[in-house]
N, C-alpha and C positions, 0 to 999 in steps of 0.2 A: 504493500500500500504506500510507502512513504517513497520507494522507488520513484512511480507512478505520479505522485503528485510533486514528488522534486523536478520530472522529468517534464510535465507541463510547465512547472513556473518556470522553467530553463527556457524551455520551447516558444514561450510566451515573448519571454526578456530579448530571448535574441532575434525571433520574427518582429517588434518592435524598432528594434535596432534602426535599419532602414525608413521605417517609418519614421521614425523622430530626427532623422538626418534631412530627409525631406522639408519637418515640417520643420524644423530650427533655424535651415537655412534660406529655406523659404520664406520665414515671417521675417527673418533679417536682409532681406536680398538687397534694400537698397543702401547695407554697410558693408558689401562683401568687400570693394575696397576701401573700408578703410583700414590704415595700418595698427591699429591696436586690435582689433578685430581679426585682420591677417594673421597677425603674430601670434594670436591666440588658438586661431581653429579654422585658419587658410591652410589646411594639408589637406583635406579632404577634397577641396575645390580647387587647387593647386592643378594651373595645364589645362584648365578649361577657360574656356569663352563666355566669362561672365561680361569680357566692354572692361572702360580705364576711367578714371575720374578725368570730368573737363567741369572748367568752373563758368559758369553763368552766373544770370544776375541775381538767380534768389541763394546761390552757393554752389561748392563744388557737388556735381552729380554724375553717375553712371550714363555712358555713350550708349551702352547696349538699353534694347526694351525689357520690361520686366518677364514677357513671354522668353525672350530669349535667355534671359537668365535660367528661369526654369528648366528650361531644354537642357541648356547645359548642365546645371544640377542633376536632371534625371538620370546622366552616367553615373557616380557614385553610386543613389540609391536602387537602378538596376544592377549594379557589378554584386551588389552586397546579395539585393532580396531575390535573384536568379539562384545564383547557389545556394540559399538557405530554403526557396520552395524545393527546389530538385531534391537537397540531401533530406527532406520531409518525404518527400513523392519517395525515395528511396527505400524508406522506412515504413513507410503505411502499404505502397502499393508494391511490398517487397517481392512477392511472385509475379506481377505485369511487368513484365519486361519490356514488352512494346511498347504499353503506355509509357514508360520514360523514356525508350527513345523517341517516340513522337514527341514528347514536352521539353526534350532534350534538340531536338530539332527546332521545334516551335521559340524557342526562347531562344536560339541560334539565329535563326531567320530574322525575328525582332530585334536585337541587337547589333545585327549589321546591314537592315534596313537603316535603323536609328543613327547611326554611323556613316553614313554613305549619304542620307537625307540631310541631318542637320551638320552634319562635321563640328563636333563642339570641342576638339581638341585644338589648342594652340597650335602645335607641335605637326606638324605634317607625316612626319615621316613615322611618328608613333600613332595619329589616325590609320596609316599604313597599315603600321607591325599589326591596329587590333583589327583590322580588315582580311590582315592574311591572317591572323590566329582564327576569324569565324570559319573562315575558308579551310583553313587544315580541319576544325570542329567540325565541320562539315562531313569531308571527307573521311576521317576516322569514326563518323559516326554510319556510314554506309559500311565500314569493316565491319564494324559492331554489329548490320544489320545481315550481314553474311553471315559472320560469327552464330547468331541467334534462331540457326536450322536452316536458312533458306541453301545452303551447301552440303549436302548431305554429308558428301565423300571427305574422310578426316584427312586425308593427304593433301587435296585443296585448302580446306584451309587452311590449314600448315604451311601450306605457301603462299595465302592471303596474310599471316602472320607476320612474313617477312616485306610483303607490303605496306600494311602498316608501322611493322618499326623503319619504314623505309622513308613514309610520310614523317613522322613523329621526328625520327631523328634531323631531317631537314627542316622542320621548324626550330629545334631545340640550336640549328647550326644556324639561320637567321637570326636567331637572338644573342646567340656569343657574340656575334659578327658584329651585331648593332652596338651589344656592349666592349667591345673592345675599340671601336670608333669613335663611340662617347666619350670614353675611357681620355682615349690618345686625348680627342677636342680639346677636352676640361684642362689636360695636363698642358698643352700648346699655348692656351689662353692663360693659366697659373704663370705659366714660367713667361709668357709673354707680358705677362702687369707686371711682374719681379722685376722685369732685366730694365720695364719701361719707367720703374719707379724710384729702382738705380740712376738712371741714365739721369730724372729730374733733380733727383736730390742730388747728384754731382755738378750740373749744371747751376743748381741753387746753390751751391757752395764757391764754386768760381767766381758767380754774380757777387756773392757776399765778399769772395777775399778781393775780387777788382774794386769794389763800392769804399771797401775801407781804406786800399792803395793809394 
């Protein structure tokens, strides 16, 4: 019994989750920039297309409309309440196999409709990366539907196996790739403010020892 009702109030707390990300930053949307605000609980919204403060005449405000801010908000709380319905669906509808691949589909499809539609990512090239990860989901999820009897013969799929890790493993090698180029940028850019901030402060020092000469 007490399993049981621990396992609702768990089940409750963290299907909420989502929910109160929506509405939190929804009822705040016209302070997403500002910087106290940022600093405090801009990681969630971080990378997305909420618009920049421009200042007019009743003060400074948000470029974007407040529809578009929503949009953009609704990536985090679909990232979050996608996997927490599935890994429910997992659990109730533990013998429907099909049924979660179709919901497992369906919330695939929605997701990079939403992505392809509104483009709410800054970042272009990681709107990309989550375009091609729908697209491998995709794909792996037609293994999965092989996998699930529609191949009788176990030697096929045993070679649909190697398929799959053949898919998986080339997205796994798209995302080193991306992070090893990231990687380099950040370090190009560190060392390139270093050498530029050397370079100032030597120049300030000249200026000072000419000035006192």
């Amino acid at each position: 019994m007490y399993n049981n009702i621990f396992t609702i109030i768990m089940a409750v707390k963290v299907l909420s989750l989502p929910i109160f990300i929506m509405g939190f930053y929804g009822g705040h949307a016209n302070y997403l920039c500002d910087d106290d605000f940022k600093a405090r609980y801009g990681v969630v919204y971080d990378g997305l297309k909420i618009g920049h403060l421009q200042n007019t005449w009743e003060g400074p405000e948000l470029d974007a409309t407040r529809e578009k801010r929503f949009i953009a908000l609704f990536h985090p709380f679909w990232f979050v309440m996608r996997r927490l319905v599935f890994a429910l669906l997992v659990v109730v509808a533990e013998s429907q196999l099909w049924l979660q691949i179709v919901v497992a589909f369906a919330f695939a499809l929605a997701h990079g409709a939403y992505l392809a539609a509104y483009k709410p990512l800054t970042n272009d090239r990681m709107l990309k990366l989550e375009l091609m990860n729908e697209g491998t989901h995709f794909i792996l999820l037609y293994h999965v539907m092989l996998f699930a009897g529609m191949v009788p013969a176990p030697s096929a799929r045993f070679d649909l196996g190697y398929s799959f890790i053949f898919f998986l493993c080339v997205n796994l090698l798209v995302h080193v790739v991306f992070i090893v180029i990231e990687t380099v940028h950040m370090l190009r850019v560190f060392f390139r403010r270093k050498c530029f901030k050397k370079v100032a402060t030597e120049d300030g020092l000249v200026e000072e020892e000419t000035r006192i000469k």
